[in-house]
Every structure is written in structure tokens, then in C-alpha cells.
C-alpha positions as a printed Julia matrix, in Angstrom:
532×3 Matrix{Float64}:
   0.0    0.0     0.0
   1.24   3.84   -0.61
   2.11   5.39    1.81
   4.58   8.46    0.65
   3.07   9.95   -3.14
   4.6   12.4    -4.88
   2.37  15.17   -6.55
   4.09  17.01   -9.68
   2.82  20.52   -9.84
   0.07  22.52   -7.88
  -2.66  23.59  -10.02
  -6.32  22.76   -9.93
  -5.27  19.08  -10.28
  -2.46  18.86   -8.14
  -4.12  20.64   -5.34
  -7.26  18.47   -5.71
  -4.63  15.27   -5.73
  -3.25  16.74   -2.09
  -6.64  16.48   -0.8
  -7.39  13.16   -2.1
  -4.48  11.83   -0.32
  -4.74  13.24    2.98
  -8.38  12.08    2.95
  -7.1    8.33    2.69
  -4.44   9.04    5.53
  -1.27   9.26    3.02
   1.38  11.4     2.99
   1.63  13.86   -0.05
   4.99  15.61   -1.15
   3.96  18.4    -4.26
   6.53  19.63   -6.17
   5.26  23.18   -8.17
   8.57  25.17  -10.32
   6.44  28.53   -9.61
   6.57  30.54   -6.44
   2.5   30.52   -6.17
   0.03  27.61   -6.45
  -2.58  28.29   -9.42
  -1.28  26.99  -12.39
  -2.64  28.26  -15.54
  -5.02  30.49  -13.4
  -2.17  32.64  -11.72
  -1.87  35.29  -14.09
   1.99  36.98  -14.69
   2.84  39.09  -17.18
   6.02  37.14  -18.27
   5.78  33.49  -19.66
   7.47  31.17  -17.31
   9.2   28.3   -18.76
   7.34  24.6   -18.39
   4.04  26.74  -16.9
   0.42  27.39  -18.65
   0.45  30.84  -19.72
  -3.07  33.26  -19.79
  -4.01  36.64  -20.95
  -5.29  39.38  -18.24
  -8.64  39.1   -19.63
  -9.53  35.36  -19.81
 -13.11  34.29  -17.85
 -13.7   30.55  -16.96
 -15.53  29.26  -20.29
 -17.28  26.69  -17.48
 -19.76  28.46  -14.81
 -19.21  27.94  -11.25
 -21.73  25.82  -10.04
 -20.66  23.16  -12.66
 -16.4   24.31  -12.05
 -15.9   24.06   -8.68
 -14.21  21.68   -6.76
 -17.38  18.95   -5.19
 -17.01  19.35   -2.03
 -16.37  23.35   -2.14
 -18.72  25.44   -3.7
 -17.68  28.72   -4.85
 -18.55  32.0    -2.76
 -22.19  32.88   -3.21
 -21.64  36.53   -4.46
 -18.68  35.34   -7.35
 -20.26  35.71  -10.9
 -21.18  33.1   -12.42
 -18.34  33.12  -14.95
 -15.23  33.49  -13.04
 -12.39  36.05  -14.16
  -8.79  34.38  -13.55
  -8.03  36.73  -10.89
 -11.12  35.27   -8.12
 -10.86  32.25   -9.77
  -6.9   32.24   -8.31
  -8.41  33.27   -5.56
 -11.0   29.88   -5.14
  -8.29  27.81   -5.74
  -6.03  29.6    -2.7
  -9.06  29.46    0.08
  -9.66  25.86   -1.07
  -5.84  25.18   -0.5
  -6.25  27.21    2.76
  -9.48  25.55    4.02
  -8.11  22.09    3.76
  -4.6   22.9     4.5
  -2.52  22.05    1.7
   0.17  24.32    1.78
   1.82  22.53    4.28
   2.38  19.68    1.59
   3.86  21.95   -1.39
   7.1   22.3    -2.05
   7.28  26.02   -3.77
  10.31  26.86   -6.35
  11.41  23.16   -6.7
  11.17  21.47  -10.6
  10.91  17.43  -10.6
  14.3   16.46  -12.82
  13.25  12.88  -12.98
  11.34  10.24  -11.6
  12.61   6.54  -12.48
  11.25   3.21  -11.01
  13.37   1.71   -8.32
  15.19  -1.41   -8.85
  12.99  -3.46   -6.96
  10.24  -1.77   -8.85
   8.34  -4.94   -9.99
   7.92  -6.22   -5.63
   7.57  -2.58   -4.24
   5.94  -0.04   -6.39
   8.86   2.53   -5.54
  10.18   5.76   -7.41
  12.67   7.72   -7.23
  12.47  11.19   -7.76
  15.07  13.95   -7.84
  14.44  17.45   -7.82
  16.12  20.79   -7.8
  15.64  23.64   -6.0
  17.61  27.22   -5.43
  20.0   25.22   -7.36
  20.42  22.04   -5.05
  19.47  18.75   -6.13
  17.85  16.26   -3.96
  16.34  12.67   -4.43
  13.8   10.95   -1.96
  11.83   7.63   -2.44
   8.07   7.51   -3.15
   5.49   4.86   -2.94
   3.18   6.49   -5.71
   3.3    9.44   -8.04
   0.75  11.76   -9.22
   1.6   14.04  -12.08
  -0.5   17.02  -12.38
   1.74  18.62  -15.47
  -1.76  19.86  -17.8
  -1.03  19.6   -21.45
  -0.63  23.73  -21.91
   3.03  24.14  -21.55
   4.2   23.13  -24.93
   2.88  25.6   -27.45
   2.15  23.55  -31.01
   3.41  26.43  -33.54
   3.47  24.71  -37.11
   5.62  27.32  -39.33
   6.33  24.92  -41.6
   2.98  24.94  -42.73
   3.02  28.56  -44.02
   5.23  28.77  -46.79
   7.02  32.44  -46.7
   7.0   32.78  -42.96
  10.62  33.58  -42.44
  10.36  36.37  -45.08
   7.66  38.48  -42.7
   8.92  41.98  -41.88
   6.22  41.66  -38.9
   5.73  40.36  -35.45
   4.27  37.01  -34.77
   3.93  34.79  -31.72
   2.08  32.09  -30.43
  -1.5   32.65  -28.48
   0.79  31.62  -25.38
   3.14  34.92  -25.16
  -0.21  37.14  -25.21
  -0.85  39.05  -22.47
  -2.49  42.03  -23.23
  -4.68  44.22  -26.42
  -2.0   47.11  -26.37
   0.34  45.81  -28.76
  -2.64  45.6   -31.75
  -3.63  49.51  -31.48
  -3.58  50.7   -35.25
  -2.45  47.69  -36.72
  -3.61  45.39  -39.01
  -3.52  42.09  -37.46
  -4.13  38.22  -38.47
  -5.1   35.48  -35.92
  -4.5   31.99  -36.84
  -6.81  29.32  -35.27
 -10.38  29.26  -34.33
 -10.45  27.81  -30.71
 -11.24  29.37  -27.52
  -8.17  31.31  -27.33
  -7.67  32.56  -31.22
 -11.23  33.92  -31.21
 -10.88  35.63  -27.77
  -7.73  37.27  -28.99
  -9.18  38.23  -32.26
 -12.06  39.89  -30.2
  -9.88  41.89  -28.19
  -7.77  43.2   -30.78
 -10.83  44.4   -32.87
 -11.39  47.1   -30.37
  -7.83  48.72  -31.33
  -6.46  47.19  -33.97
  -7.56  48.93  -37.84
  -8.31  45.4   -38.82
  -8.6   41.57  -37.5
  -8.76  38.65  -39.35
  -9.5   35.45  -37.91
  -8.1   32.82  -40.06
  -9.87  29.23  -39.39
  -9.16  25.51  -41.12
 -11.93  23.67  -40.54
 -14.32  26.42  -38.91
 -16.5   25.75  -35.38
 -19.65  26.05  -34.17
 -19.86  29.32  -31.51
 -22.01  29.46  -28.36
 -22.53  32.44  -25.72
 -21.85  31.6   -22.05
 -25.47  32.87  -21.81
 -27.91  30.64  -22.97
 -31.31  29.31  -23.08
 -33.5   31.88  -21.32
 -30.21  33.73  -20.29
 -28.9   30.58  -17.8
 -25.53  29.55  -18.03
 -24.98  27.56  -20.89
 -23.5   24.13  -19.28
 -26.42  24.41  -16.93
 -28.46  24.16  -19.59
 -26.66  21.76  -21.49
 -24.85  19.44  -19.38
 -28.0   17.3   -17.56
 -28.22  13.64  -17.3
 -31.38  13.38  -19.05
 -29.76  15.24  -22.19
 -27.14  13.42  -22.25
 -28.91  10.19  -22.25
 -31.19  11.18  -25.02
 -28.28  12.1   -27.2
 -26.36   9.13  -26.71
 -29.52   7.12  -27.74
 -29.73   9.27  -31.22
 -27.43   8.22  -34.25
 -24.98  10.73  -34.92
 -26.39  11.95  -37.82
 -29.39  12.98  -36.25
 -27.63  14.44  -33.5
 -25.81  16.28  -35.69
 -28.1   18.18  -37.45
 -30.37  18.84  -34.39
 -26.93  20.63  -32.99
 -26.81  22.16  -36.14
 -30.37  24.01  -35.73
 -29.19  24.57  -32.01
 -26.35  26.51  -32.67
 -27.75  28.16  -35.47
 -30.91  29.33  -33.3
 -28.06  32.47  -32.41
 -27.16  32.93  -35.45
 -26.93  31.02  -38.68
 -22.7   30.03  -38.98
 -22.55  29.72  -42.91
 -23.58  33.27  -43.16
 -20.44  34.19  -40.79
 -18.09  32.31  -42.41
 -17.68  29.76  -39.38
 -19.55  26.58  -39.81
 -17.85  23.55  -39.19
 -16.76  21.57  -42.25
 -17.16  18.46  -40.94
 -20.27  18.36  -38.88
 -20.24  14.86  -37.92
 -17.29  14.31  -35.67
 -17.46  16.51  -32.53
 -15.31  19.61  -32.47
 -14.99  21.4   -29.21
 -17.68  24.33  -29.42
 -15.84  28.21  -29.28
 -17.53  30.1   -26.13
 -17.3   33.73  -27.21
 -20.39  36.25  -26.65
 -19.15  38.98  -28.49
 -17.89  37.4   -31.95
 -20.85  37.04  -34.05
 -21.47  41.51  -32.98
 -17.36  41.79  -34.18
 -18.15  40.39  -37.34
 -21.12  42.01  -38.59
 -20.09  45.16  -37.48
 -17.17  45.03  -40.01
 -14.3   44.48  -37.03
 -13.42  41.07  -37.5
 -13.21  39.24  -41.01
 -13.32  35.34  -41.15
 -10.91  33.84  -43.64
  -9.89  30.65  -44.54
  -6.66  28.89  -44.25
  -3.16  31.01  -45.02
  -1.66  30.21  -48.8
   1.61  32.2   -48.08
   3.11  34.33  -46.12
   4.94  37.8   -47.55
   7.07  40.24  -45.63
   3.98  42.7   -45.07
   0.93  40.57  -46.33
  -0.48  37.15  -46.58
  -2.79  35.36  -48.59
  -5.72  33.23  -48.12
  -6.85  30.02  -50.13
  -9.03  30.91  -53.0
  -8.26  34.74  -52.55
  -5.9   36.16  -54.73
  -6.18  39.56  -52.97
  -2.81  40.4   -50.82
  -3.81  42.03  -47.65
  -1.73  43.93  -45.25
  -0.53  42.44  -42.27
   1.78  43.68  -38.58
   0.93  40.96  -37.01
   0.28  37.66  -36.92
  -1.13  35.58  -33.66
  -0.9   31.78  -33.98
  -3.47  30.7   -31.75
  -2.66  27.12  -32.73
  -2.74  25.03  -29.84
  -0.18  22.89  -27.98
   1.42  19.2   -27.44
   2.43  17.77  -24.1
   5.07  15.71  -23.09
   6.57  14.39  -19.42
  10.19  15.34  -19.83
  11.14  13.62  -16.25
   9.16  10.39  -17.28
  11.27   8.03  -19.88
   9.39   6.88  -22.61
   9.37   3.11  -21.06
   6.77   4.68  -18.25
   4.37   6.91  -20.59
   5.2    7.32  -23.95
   3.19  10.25  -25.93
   2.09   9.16  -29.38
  -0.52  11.67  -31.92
  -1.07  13.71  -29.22
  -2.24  11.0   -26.43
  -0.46   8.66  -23.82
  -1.47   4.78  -23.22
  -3.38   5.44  -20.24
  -6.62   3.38  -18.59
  -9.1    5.9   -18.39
  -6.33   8.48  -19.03
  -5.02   8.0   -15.28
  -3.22   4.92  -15.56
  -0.02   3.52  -17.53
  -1.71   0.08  -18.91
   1.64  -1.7   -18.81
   3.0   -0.82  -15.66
   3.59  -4.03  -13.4
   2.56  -1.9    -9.99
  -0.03   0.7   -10.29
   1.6    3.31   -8.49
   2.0    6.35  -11.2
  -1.04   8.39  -12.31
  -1.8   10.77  -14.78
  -4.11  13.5   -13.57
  -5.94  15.71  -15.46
  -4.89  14.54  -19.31
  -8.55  14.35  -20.76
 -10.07  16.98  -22.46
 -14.08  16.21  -21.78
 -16.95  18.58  -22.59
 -17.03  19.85  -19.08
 -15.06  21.41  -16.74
 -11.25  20.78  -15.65
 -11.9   21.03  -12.14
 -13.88  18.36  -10.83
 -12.58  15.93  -13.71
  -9.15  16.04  -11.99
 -10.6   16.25   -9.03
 -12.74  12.49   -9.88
  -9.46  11.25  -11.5
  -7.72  11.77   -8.2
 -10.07  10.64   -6.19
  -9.82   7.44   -7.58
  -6.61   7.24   -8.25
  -5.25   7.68   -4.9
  -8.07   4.96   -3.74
  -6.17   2.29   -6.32
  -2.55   3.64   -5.15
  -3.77   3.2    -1.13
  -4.6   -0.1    -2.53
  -8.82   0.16   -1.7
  -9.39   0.02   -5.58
  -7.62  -2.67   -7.96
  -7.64  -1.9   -11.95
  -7.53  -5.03  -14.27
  -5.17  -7.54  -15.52
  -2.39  -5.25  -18.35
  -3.62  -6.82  -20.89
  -7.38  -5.81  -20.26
  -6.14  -2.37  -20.02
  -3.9   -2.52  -23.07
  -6.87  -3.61  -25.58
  -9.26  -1.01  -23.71
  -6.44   1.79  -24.6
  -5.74   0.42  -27.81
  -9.52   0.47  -29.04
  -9.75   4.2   -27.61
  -6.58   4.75  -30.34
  -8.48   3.01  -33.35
 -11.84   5.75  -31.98
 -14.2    3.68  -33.68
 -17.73   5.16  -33.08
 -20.51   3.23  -32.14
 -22.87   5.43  -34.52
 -24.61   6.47  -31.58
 -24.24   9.95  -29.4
 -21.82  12.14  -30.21
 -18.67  11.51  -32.65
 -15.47  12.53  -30.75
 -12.9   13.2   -33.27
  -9.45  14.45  -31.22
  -7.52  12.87  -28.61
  -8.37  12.89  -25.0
 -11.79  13.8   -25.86
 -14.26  12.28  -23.8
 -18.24  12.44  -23.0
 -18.05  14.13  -19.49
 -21.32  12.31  -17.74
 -20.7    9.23  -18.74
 -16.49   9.18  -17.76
 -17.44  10.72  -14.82
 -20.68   7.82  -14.02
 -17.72   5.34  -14.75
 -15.08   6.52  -12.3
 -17.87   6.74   -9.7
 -19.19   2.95  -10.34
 -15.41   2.06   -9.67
 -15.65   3.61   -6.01
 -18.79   2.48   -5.69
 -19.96   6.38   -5.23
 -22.55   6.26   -7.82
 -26.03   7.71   -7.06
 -28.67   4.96   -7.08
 -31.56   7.05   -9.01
 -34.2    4.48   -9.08
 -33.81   4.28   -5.24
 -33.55   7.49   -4.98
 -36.71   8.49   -6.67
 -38.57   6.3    -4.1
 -36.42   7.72   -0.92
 -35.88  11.16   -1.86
 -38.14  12.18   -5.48
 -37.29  16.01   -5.05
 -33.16  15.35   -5.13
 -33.75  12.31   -7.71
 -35.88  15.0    -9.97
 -33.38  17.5    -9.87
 -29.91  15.48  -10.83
 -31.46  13.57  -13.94
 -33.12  16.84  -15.26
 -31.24  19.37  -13.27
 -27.25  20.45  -14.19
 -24.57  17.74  -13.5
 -23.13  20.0   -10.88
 -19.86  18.0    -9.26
 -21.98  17.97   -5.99
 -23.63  14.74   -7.37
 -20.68  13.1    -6.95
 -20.36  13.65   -3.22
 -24.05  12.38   -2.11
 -22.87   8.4    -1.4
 -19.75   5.89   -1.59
 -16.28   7.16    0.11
 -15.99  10.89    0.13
 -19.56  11.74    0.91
 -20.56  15.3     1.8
 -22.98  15.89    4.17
 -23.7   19.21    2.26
 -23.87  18.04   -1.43
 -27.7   17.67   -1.38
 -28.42  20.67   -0.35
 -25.76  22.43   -2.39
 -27.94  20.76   -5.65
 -31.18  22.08   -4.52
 -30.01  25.6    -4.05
 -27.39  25.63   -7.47
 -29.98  27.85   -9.3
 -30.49  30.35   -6.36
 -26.65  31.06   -6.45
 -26.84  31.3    -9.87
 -29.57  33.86   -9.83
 -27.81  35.78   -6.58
 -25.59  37.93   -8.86
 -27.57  38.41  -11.89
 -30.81  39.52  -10.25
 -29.08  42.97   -8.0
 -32.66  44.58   -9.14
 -35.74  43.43   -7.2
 -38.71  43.05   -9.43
 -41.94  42.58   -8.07
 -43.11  39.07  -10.02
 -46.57  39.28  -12.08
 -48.71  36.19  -11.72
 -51.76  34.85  -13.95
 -54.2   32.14  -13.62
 -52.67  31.05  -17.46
 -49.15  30.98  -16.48
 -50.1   28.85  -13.07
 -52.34  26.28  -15.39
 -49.26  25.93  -17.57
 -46.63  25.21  -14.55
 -49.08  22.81  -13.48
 -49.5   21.01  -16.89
 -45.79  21.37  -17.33
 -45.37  19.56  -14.15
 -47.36  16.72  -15.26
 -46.01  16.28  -18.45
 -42.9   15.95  -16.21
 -44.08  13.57  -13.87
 -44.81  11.61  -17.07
 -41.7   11.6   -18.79
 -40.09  10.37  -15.21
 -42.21   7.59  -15.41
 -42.21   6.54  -18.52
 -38.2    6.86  -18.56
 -38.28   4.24  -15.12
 -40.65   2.22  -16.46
């Protein structure tokens, strides 16, 4: 059994992975290169080497009743989409109220960690580290590694022919900080995720002109949605979720089609997806559809070739100026301190079991935290992956023979889709509900909703129709929090806290309580004939 883990880095995974193990009695050692805990959410305005890197302006893309940690709601009067700056501040009271300092090791960078030689009987690693310029090496009985996959900025020059004859500036997405630098220029952005189309936002409201140069285009959503509620609120229930995994994909598709469209239609804009069927991450922007019909941000397709002051675009002759050029492009990962023999990155994913887990390894005493990229929020995914995780390393948990593991990881390589639900077309992509429904069957923390519906209808009612808030996974099984049920029955009055500051007096009629009444039934309906 573990008793001494190592934890490399202290950001929303590695402080989650702290908790996890003090909660099962072990002793956690976390190694973070910075001077602050954070991670990508501790904003600096210099890019620190083998650390995420954010602008000033970046907002949580995930709303806080469905980002938080599950057992730590965020304060009440926080909006409901967090800046970085409070967001930093979450993640220090949560370190404070469960006293995880103590375990963090500040300025000290993990050199290596290699199995012992009596690896295959005890588990053991040995990790050296360096610190202040001293290097030290201590013994471990597990290791987490909370690394992210932002540190290694993907910036694929090769693929624009003429780059190293541009008189301009260009950079990747990583090295911006700030709007300033755009004022009066004519500026290109190169990739249409969350970042490029943030950035190309921002620099519309100084820059002459933005162009926003996308592949294979995306569908974009506003954090406010349906009725003005959070969008993931809205989105991310366990009865939507089950009735899109029961549609073929093709029919999902084109009912998220007409969804996304319902804002405004994409083809007119320039942004809809190519490929419709395989699952693309969705952009969360609010202000890029107003950018582009109001003549400050032009959509263009892929870059033909670069010249010193100008580019030009696929099937558009036309030269147009350019200053500057953001690749917003993504990023790769590795584990420089891991040899290859432990985890070996391959098309941009590792042979994990359930991304935690080296399938391979004799002793199951390393995990991966937080390497998934699901449709739902960072936070309590790495928090779930550690909670299990340190449950197999204490020994409570056992995963199953290699070669299970290594056909379950291999068949997650070929991605062949069952025609059903969703198509997910990148690696580490993942359906959140249902990874996180598995990870909770393995700790046998699973809500029972058929009992539940006879025990308690009201709680039952509101997680199969109601947001997938991470509180549901504290109500049973190890880990249970005496407050989760009540934080799921009062999600929406937090939510409404900060965006209701102006007291209305509410109108009633006789028609609108008739049709909360039918609605109701036509509820109770659907319940039962979904139990049935």
C-alpha cells in the first residue's frame, strides 16, 4: 500500500490530488517550479518556462456551479463566470481551508522520476528534484503528475510557406498578455479555438483590422444561454445526455446544427464547421458574431503564403496587409522527467486506462491526472481522477489484468464510433457524464436514481433533469458530503444571486399557473415513462 506519493505541480489538479491523499491518511509531497500555487489560473505578465500561460482578460468558459471543486462550492456573491483573478483566488481558500500548503514544495522542478530497482515487488520511485539550485532525491510509494497539457505551445511554421520572409511580429497565443500591442495595426489570428477567437475579439477594439483565419471552422455558443442561464447548466444534464447518446450521430448532428444556429446562422459568418459529424470542441465567445457584422473582425480561410507585409488566403488572390500575426494554434504535451518506457506520448495521447493509468505498468503506483479533455469542466474531472486514483494507489481500488487495459487503450486509439451519441474526433476527448458515471461505479460512489426516486423524489428530480453540478458526486460511496444535497437544490439560487441585484416585483396569472401545473405533469410523465 502507498504510503509516501509524490504530486508534480500545484494547479487545480495537483491541489485536488493533495486532498485526495490526505483524505485516505497518506502522505503527499507536491513539487510546483512557480513561487504561487494556481497553475494556468495565476496570471503573470512574463511566460514562465514549463508553466500554462493566460491573458489578463480570460473568464472561466465553465460556470461555477458546474467548475468548482465537489465538495467546495464557490462563494455565493462570485459571478457566475469566473475572471482568472477570483478564480486564483478559489483555488487559494480551497488550499487554505483544507490545509494544503503545508504539503507543497514552492520553487522546486521534478528532474526525474525513475522506477526503483525493486520496482516490480515494491511499487517505488525515485524522484530527484532541484531547487535554489540544489538537487535532492527521496523515495516515493506512488506518483501523481498534475503537469496539464498547456506548456508546450504547437506552432506549425512549416505549414506557411514564406513565414521567415515576414517583416512583422508574430507569436504564439501563449506569449499574449495584453490588447495594447494591436492599437492601429492590421492584425491576423491563426486558429479558431477558444483562445484565437478571444484574442481576435480583443484586438478588434484597437487594432484597424482583425482577421481570424480558421481551417476547418467551429460552431460558436454564448456563455449565456437558453432563457439567459448559463450555458452548461443548460446543457450538461443527465437526461440530455442520455437522449443524445440514444440518437445516431447523424441525427444528432443536425439537431446541434439548428441549435447553434438558433443564435445565429454560422454559414452566413463564415464559421460553420466543415465536418459536422465528428465533434469539435464548441468556441464560447459572446461577443464574436457583434465583431463580425459590425465590419471588425473578417473570417478567412486557411493562409496560402506568407509575404514580408501581407499574406494570402486560399481561394483569394487579394494580398492584404498584415503587422501581425497571432498563432493561436494550440499545444502538445510531453513528461520530460518520465522516460518513454513509463508513458510514452504518441498523436497527441499517452497509453493510459481511463487516461489516469499507464496500462503496462507491473505496480499501479503512477497516475496521470488531469490529461482528458471532456466537454465539461477541468476542475472536478481532476478532481474524480484523483479521487480514484489515490483509492487504487492506497490499494482500496484494484484496476484489471495489463492486458485488459492494453486492448481497452488500444480500441480508444483506433476511436471507432458506435454510430450512436456524439462523434469525438481528437484525442483525450471524452463524453463528461458518462467518464465521470464510470469513475464513480469504480468507487462504488454512484447515485442509485431508481432508489432514490422512491427515498428522496425532489433530489432524484433535480440530478437527472437538473445540471450535473460535481456535488452529485459527493451524495454516497467514500468521500460523501454531508452538504452536497443541499448544495444541488439551491445551485440555481446562487446562480440567480448575482444576476438579479434589481428586485422586481413578479406578475402572476391564472394562465401561467395552469401551464406550470401542466408542465409539471407532463414531467411527472416523462419520469415515469423513462423508469418504467
Amino acid at each position: 500500500m502507498a504510503k509516501r506519493v509524490a504530486v508534480v505541480g500545484a494547479g487545480v489538479s495537483g491541489l485536488a490530488s493533495i486532498k485526495c491523499c490526505l483524505d485516505e491518511g497518506l502522505e503527499p509531497t507536491c513539487f510546483e517550479r512557480s513561487d504561487y500555487l494556481g497553475g494556468l489560473w495565476r496570471f503573470t505578465e512574463h511566460v514562465e518556462e514549463g508553466r500554462a500561460s493566460l491573458y489578463k482578460s480570460v473568464v472561466s468558459n465553465s460556470c461555477k456551479e458546474m467548475s468548482c471543486y465537489s465538495d467546495f462550492p464557490f462563494p455565493e456573491d462570485y459571478p457566475n463566470y469566473v475572471p482568472n483573478s477570483l478564480l486564483l483566488n478559489y483555488l487559494t481558500m480551497y488550499a487554505d481551508r483544507f490545509n494544503l500548503r503545508k504539503c507543497i514544495q514552492f520553487k522546486t522542478q521534478v528532474c526525474s522520476v525513475t522506477k526503483r530497482p525493486d520496482f516490480t515487488v515494491s511499487g517505488q520511485w525515485e524522484v530527484v528534484t532541484l531547487c535554489e539550485g540544489k538537487q535532492e532525491s527521496a523515495v516515493f510509494d506512488a506518483v501523481m503528475v498534475c503537469t496539464g497539457f498547456l506548456t508546450i505551445p504547437n506552432l506549425p511554421l512549416d505549414f506557411f510557406p514564406g513565414i521567415n520572409t515576414f517583416k512583422g511580429q508574430y507569436f504564439h497565443s501563449r506569449e499574449y498578455k495584453h490588447p495594447d500591442i494591436f492599437k492601429d495595426k492590421r492584425v491576423l489570428v491563426v486558429g479558431m479555438g477558444n483562445s484565437g477567437t478571444d484574442i481576435a475579439v480583443e484586438a478588434s477594439h484597437l487594432a484597424e483590422k482583425v482577421f481570424l483565419s480558421t481551417t476547418g471552422g467551429a460552431w460558436v455558443i454564448s456563455r449565456v444561454f437558453d432563457s439567459g442561464y448559463p450555458w452548461d447548466m443548460v446543457f450538461m444534464t443527465r437526461f440530455q445526455n442520455m437522449f443524445r447518446n440514444s440518437l445516431p450521430t447523424p441525427i444528432l448532428s443536425w439537431l446541434i446544427e439548428k441549435k447553434m444556429n438558433s443564435w445565429f446562422n454560422h454559414e452566413n459568418y463564415g464559421l460553420a464547421p466543415e465536418d459536422r459529424i465528428q465533434l469539435r470542441e464548441p468556441v464560447i465567445n459572446d461577443e464574436l458574431p457583434g465583431r463580425i457584422i459590425t465590419g471588425k473582425v473578417f473570417v478567412k480561410p486557411k493562409v496560402k503564403e506568407v509575404k514580408e507585409n501581407s499574406v494570402i488566403f486560399n481561394n483569394t488572390p487579394k494580398e492584404e496587409p498584415i503587422d501581425i500575426i497571432v498563432f493561436a494554434t494550440g499545444y502538445t504535451f510531453a513528461f520530460p522527467f518520465l522516460d518513454e518506457s513509463v508513458v510514452k506520448v504518441e498523436d497527441g495521447q499517452a497509453s493510459l486506462f481511463k487516461y489516469i493509468f499507464p496500462a503496462h505498468l507491473p505496480k499501479p503506483t503512477l497516475a496521470v491526472i488531469g490529461l482528458i479533455k471532456p466537454l465539461g469542466s477541468m476542475i472536478p474531472t481532476g478532481e474524480m481522477q484523483a479521487r480514484w486514483a489515490v483509492r487504487v494507489l492506497k490499494g482500496m481500488n484494484t484496476l484489471p489484468p495489463s492486458s485488459v487495459m492494453i486492448k481497452e487503450v488500444n480500441e480508444r486509439r483506433e476511436n471507432k464510433h458506435s454510430g450512436f451519441g456524439f462523434c469525438y474526433c481528437k484525442a483525450l476527448q471524452s463524453d463528461y457524464v458518462s467518464y465521470m458515471d464510470e469513475l464513480l461505479s469504480y468507487m462504488n460512489a454512484k447515485p442509485n436514481l431508481f432508489s432514490m426516486l422512491l427515498t428522496d423524489p425532489r433530489l432524484a428530480l433535480a440530478i437527472f433533469f437538473g445540471p450535473c453540478s460535481p456535488y452529485q458526486f459527493r451524495l454516497t460511496g467514500p468521500g460523501k458530503w454531508e452538504g452536497a444535497r443541499n448544495a444541488i437544490l439551491t445551485q440555481w439560487d446562487r446562480t440567480f444571486k448575482v444576476t438579479k441585484t434589481r428586485i422586481l416585483q413578479e406578475s402572476s396569472s391564472a394562465f401561467a399557473k395552469c401551464l406550470k401545473l401542466f408542465s409539471f405533469l407532463v414531467l411527472l410523465m416523462a419520469v415515469f415513462l423513462i423508469f418504467l
